[in-house]
Backbone as JSON, one array per atom type, in Angstrom:
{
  "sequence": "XXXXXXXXXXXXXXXXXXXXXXXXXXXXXXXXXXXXXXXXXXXXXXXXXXXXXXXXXXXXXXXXXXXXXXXXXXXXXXXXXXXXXXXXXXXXXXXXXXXXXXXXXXXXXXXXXXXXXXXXXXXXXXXXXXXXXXXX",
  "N": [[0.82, -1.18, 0.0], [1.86, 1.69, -0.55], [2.72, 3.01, 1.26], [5.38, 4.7, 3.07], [8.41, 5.5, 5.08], [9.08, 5.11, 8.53], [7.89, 7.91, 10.5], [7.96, 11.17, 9.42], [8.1, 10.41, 6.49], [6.76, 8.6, 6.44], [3.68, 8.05, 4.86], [0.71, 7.86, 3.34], [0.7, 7.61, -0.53], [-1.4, 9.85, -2.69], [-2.77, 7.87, -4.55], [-3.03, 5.7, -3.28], [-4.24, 6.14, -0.99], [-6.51, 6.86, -1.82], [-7.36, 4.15, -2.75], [-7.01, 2.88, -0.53], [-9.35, 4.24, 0.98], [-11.64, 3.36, -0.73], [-11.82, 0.26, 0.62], [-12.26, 1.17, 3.07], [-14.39, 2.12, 2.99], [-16.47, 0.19, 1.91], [-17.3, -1.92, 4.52], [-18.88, -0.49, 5.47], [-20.98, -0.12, 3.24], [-21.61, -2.38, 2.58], [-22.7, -3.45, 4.5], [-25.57, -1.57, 4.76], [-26.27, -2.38, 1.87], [-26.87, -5.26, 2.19], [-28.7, -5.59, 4.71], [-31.09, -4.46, 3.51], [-31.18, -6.37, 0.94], [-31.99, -9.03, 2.94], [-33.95, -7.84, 4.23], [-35.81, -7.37, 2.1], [-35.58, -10.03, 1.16], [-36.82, -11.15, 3.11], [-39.59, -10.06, 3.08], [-40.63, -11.05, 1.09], [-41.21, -13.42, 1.34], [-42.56, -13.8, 3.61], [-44.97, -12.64, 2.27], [-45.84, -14.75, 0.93], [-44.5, -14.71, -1.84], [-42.31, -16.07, -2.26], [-39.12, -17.08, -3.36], [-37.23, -20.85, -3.2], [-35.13, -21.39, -4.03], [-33.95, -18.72, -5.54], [-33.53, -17.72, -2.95], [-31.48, -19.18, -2.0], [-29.7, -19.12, -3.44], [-29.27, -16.02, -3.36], [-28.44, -16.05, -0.46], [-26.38, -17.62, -0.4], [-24.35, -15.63, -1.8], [-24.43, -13.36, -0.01], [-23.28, -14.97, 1.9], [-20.43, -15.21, 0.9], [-19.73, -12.66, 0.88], [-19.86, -11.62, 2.79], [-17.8, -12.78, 4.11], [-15.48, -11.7, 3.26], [-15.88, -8.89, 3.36], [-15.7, -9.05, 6.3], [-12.72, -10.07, 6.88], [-12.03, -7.8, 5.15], [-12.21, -5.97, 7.02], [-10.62, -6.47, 9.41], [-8.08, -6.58, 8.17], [-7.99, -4.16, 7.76], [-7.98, -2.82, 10.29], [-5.45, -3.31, 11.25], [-3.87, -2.09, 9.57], [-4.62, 0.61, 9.74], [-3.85, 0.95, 12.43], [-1.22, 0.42, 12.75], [-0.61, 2.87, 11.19], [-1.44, 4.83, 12.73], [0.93, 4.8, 14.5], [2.7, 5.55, 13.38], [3.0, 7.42, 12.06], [3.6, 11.08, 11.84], [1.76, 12.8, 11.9], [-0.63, 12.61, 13.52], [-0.9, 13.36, 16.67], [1.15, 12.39, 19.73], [0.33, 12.67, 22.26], [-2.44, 11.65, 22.04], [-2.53, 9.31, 20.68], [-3.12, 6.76, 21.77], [-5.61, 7.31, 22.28], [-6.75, 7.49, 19.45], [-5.82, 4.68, 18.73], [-8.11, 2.89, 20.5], [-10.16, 4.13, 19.53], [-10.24, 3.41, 17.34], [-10.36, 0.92, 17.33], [-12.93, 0.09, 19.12], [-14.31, 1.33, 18.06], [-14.55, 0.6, 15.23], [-15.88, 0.37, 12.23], [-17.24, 2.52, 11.47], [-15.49, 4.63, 12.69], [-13.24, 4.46, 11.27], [-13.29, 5.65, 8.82], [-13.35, 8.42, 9.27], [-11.12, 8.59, 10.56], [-9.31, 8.15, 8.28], [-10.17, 10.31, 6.76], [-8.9, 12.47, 8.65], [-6.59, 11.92, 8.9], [-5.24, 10.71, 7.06], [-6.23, 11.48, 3.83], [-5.79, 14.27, 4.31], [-3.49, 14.42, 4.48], [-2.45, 13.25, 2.71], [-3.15, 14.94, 0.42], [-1.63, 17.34, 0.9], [0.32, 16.44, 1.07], [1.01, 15.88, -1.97], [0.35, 19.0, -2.51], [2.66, 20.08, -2.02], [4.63, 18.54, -3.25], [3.91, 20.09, -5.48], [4.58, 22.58, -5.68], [7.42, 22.21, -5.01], [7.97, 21.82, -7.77], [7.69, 24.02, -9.46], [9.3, 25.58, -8.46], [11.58, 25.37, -9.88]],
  "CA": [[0.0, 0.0, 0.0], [2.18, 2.86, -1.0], [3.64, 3.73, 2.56], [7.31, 5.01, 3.5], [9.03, 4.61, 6.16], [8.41, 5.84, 9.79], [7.73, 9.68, 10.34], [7.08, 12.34, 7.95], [7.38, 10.01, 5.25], [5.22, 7.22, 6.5], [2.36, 9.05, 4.78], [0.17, 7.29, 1.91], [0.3, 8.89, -1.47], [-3.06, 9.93, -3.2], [-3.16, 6.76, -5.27], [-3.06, 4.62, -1.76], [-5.32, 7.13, 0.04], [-8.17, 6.35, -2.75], [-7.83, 2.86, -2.92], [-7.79, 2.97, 1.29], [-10.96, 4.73, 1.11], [-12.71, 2.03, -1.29], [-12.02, -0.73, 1.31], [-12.92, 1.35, 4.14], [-16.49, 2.2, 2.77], [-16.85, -0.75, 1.99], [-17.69, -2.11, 5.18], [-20.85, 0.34, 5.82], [-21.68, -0.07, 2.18], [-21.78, -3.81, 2.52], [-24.21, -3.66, 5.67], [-26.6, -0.9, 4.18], [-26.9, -2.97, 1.34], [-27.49, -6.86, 2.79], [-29.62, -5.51, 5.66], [-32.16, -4.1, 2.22], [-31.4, -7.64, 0.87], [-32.23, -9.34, 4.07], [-35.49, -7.4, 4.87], [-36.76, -7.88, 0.64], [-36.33, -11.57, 1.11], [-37.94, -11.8, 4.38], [-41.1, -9.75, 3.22], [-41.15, -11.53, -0.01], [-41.54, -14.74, 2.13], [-44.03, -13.43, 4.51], [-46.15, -12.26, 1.54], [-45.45, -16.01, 0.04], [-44.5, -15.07, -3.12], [-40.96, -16.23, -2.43], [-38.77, -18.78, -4.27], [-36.61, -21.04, -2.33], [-33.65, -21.42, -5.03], [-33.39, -17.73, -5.18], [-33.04, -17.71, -1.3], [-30.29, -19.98, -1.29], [-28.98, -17.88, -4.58], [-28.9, -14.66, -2.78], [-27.57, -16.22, 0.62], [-24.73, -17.73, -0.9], [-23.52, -14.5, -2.22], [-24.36, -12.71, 1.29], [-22.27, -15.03, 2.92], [-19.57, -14.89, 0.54], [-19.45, -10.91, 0.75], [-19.44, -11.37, 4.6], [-16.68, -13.06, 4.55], [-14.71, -10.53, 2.36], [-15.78, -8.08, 4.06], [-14.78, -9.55, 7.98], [-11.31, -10.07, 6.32], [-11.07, -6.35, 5.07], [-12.18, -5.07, 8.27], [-9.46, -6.91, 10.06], [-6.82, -5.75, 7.37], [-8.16, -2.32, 7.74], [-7.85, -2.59, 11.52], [-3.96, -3.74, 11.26], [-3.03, -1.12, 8.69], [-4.36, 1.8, 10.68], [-3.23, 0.85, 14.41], [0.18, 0.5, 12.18], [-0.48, 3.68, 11.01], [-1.48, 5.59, 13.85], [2.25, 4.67, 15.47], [4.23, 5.22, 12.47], [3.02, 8.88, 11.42], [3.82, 12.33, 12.71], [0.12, 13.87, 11.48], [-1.15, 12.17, 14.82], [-0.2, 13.83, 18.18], [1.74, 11.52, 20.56], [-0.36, 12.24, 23.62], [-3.79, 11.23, 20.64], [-2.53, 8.08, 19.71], [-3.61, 5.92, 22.42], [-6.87, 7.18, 21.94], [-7.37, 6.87, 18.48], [-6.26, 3.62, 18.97], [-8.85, 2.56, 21.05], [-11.56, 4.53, 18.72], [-10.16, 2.58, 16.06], [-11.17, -0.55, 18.11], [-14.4, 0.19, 19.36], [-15.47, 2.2, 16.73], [-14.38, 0.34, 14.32], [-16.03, 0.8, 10.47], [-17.67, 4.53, 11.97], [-14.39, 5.54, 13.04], [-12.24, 4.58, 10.47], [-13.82, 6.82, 7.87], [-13.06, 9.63, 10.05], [-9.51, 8.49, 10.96], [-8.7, 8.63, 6.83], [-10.02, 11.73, 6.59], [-7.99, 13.19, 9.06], [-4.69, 11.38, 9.31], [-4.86, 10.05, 5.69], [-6.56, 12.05, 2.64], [-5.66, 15.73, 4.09], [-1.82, 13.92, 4.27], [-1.82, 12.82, 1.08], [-3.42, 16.18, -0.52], [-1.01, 18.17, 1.58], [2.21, 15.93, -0.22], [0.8, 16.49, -3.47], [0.34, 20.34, -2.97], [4.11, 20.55, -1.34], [5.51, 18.09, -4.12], [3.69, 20.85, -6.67], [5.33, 23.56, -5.08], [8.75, 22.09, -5.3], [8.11, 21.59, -8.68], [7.37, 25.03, -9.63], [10.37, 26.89, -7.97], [13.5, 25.25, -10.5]],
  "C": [[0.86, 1.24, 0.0], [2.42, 3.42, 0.69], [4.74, 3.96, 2.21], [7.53, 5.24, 4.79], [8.69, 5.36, 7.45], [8.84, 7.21, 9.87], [7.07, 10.22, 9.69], [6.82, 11.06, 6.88], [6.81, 8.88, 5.1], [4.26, 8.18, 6.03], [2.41, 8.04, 3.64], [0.4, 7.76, 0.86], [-1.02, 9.03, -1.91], [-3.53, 8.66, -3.6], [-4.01, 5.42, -4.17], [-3.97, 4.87, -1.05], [-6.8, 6.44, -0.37], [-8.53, 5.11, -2.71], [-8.24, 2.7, -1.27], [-8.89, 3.13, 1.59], [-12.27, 3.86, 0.48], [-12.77, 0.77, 0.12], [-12.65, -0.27, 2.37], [-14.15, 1.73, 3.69], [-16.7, 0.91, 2.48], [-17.77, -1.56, 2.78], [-19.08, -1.69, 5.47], [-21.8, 0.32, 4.42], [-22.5, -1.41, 2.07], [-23.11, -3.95, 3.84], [-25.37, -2.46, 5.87], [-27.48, -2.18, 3.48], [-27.47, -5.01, 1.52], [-28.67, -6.73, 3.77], [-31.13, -5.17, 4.57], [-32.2, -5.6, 1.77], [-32.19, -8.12, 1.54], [-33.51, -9.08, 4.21], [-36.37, -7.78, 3.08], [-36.97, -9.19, 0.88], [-37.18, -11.91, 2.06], [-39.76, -11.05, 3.91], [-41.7, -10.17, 1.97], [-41.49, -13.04, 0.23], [-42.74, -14.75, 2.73], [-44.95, -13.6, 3.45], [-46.24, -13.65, 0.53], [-45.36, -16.23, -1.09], [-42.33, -15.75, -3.38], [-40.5, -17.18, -3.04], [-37.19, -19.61, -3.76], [-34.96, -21.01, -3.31], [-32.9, -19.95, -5.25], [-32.58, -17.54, -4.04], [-32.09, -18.04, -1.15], [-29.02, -19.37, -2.37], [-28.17, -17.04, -4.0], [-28.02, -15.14, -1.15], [-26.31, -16.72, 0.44], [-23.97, -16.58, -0.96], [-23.34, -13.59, -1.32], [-23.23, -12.94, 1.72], [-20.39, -15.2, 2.25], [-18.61, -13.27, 0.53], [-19.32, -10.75, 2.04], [-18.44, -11.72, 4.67], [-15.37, -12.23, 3.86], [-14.7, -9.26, 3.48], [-15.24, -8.17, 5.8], [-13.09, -9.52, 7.64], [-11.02, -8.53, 6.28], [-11.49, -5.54, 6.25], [-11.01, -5.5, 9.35], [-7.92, -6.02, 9.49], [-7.17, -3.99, 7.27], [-7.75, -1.76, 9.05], [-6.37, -2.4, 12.24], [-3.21, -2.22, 10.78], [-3.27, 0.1, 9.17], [-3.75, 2.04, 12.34], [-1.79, 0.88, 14.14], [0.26, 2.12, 12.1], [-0.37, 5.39, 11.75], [0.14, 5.88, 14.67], [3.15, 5.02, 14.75], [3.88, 6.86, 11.74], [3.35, 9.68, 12.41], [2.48, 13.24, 13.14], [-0.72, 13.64, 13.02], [-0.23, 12.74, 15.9], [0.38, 12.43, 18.77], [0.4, 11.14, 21.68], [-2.3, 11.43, 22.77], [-3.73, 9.79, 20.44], [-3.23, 6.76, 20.29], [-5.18, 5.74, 22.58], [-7.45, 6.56, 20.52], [-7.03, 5.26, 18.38], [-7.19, 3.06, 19.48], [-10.55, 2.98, 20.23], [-11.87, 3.68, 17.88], [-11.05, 0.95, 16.31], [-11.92, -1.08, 17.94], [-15.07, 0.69, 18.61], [-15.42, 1.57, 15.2], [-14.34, 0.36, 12.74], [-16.99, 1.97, 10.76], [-16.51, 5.07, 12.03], [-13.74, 5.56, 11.99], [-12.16, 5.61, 9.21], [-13.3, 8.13, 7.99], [-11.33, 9.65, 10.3], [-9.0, 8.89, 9.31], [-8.74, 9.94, 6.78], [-9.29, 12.54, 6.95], [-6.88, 13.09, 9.2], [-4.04, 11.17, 7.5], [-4.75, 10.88, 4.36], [-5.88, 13.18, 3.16], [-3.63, 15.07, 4.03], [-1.43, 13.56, 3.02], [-2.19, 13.95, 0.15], [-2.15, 17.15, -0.27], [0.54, 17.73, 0.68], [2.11, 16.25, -1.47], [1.13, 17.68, -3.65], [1.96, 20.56, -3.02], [4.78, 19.65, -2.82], [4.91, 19.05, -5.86], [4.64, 21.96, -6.82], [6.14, 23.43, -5.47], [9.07, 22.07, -6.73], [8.13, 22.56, -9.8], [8.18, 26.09, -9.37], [11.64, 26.35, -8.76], [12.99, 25.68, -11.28]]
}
């Protein structure tokens, strides 16, 4: 994932940032849309127009996307508790918290943690590597 090394230039670049941000929505995208699943099949049951081969159709593919998704919430969980310890953008006396947000808060928080540790870090290298590029 487009890191460097501890400090300043542990920082993502844009490319890394974006793809970061696909996996982390992910998670809340994935349990919007199954919980809509979920409630269609159950009221297309109730109302007994349901069809059991679908059912077992659509649950297959649920529980295949659950398990994708449990995986990238784990690897999402790793790569920011890494990240939290290995940047500067994060305060010292901060870190122990956002660890712990990261935790408990898990796919709410993390959204929030990119935004602030991640995307404005990787816009911020861009602008500064424009800059430099602009003064020879």
């Amino acid at each position: 994932m487009a890191f460097g090394r501890k400090g300043k230039d542990y920082e993502v670049r844009k490319g890394g940032a974006i793809t970061l941000a696909v996996f982390t929505v992910w998670p809340l995208f994935y349990m919007v849309t199954s919980a809509c699943m979920i409630s269609g099949m159950m009221a297309s049951e109730l109302s007994g127009g349901g069809d059991a081969s679908r059912l077992h159709a659509v649950m297959a593919v649920i529980r295949r996307l659950h398990f994708f998704t449990m995986i990238d919430i784990v690897v999402l969980m790793a790569i920011y508790i890494v990240h939290v310890f290995r940047t500067d953008r994060v305060p010292r006396d901060k870190r122990a918290l956002w660890v712990a947000v990261l935790f408990f808060g898990s796919i709410m928080s993390m959204p929030v943690y990119w935004y602030l540790y991640i995307w404005k870090g990787a816009k911020q290298r861009t602008t500064e590597k424009g800059a430099e590029g602009t003064r020879t």
